[in-house]
N, C-alpha and C positions, 0 to 999 in steps of 0.2 A: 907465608906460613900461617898455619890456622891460627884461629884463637880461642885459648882457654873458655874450657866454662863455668858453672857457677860451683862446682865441684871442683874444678881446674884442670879439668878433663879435655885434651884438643881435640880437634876432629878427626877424623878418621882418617888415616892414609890414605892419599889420592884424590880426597875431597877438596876443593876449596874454603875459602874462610865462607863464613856465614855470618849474616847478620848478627849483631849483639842482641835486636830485639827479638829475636825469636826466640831465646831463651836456650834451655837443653833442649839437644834432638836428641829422638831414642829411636835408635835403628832396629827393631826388632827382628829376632832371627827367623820367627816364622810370616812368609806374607799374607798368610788369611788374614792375620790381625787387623789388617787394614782394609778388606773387604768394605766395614761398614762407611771407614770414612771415604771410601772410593766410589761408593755408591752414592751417597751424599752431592759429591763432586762432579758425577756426573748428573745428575738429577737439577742442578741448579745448571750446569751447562747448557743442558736441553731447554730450561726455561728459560734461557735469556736469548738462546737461538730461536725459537717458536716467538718468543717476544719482538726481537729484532727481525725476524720475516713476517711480521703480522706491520708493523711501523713501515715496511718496505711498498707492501699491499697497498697501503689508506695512506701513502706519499708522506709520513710524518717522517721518516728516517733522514738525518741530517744531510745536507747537501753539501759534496766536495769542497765548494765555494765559499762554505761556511754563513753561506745564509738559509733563513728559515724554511721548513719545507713547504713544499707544495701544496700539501692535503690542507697544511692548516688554514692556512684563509681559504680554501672551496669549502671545509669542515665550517669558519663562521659565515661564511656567507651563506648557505645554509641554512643555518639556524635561522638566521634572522628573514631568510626570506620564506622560512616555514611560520614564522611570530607573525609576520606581516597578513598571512594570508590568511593564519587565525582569526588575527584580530577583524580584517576585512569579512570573512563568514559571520563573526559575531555579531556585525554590524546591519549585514545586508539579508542575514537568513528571517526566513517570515514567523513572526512569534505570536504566538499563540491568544488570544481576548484575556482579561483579565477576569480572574472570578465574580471579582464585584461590578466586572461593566453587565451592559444590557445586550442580549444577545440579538443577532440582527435575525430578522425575520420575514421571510420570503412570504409573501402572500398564496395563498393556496387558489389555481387559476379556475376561474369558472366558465371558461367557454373559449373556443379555438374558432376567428373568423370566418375561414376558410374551409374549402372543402379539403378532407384529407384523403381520397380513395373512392375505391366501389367497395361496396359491401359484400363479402364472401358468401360463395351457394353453399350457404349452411342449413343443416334439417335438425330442425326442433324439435322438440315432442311437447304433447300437450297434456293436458289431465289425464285421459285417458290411454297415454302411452303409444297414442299415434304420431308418426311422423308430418313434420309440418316444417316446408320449404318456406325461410325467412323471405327468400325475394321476391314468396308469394303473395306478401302482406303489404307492399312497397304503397304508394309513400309511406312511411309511417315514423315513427317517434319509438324509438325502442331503451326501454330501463331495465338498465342491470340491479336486479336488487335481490343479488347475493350475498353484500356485505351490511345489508340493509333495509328492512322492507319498505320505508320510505311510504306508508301510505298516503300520509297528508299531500306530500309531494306529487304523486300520483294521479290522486284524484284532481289537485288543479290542473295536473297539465291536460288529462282526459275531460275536463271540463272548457278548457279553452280549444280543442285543437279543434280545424276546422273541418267539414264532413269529410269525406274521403281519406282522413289521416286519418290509421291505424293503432292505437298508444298498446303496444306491447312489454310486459313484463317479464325479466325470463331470470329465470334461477337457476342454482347449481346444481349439480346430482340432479335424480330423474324425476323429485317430485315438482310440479308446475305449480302447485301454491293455490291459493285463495284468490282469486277474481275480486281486486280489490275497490275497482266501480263498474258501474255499464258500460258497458262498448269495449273496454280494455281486454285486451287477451292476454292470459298468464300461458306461460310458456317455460320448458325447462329445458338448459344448455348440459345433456350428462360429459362431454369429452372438453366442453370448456371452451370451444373454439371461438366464441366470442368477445370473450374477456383476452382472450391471446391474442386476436385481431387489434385491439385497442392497444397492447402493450401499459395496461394502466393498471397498478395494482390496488388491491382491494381495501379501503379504507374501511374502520369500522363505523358504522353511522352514516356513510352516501351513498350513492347511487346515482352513476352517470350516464348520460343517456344519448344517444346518435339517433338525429335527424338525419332521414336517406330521402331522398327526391324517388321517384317512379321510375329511374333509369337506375337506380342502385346506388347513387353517388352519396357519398358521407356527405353530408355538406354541412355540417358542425356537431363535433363533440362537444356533449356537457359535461367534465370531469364530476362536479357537484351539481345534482339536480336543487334548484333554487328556486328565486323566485319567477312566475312566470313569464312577469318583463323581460327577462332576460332572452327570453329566444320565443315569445310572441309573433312577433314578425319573419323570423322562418319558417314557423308553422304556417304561417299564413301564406308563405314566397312556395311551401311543399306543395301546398295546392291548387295551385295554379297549374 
């Protein structure tokens, strides 16, 4: 038999008893009434369903057997082998000089032993806008002083080289320049092809020079025209 309620109200015919702790039920006679809390009801449903098939996915969902699931030791073992490999990049990644150390400094090369090539059938121009075949001038000594006019430089080397070597000058665009001693020939590169030949780019303040033998052969680049010690003795081996 049911039981009274707090009014002393039984339940409804046909009902069973009900909990004490639920209090009064009120059956209301229309059921939209309850639309809102039904909607509620299902709302929290769906969340624990989407909850509980997401726990299914990532193996966390309890196991029959009653022991832990799956996912969770793959889930820390994981972890810790993502910390491990951190830490090891931290360790072995290459970092950077410190602002206050001394930065390391490459010396700047001033002459290549060997011979690197033939010298390309390039056509120069000259003061006068004539063309002039570079491996008409062969053996010779030839300075780029595009990035630089280098004349101190110039005149030692047109002062040491010996007869037969040619010490050629050659510049950018079409003007050939000033004849900057006797015997030198200025020369002007307008499409470049000799600074491109070298793959050497343009510093401001040098001017590097290729030694070519009679056969065309480079037989040493001076990145920096220096002092004349330094390729004395090729000059001398060009003419022969």
């Amino acid at each position: 038999m049911g039981m009274a309620d707090a009014e002393g109200q039984g339940p409804p015919d046909g009902l069973p008893d009900l909990p004490p702790e639920w209090g009064r039920v009120v059956i209301p006679d229309d059921a939209s009434e309850l639309t809102h809390e039904a909607r509620q009801i299902r709302r929290e449903l769906r969340r624990r369903r989407q909850r509980a098939v997401w726990r299914h996915r990532l193996g966390l969902a309890p196991r029959p057997d009653g022991r832990p699931p799956l996912g969770l030791p793959a889930l820390v073992l994981l972890v810790s082998v993502l910390i491990t490999l951190t830490g090891l990049a931290a360790v072995v990644w290459p970092r950077s000089p410190r602002s206050g150390g001394s930065p390391t400094v490459v010396p700047y090369p001033t002459a290549t032993p060997a011979a690197i090539g033939p010298l390309p059938a390039l056509d120069l121009v000259d003061a006068a806008d004539s063309p002039v075949p570079l491996r008409g001038l062969l053996p010779a000594m030839i300075v780029l002083v595009d990035a630089c006019a280098c004349t101190e430089q110039v005149i030692q080397a047109a002062a040491v080289a010996p007869p037969g070597i040619t010490v050629v000058t050659v510049t950018g665009g079409r003007e050939a320049g000033a004849t900057p001693a006797p015997g030198v020939r200025a020369l002007a590169d307008p499409a470049g092809g000799l600074r491109d030949y070298i793959r050497l780019a343009a510093h401001p303040g040098t001017a590097p020079a290729l030694l070519v033998d009679r056969e065309g052969t480079v037989v040493r680049l001076v990145p920096e025209l220096g002092p004349v010690d330094e390729y004395r003795d090729v000059l001398a081996h060009l003419a022969t």
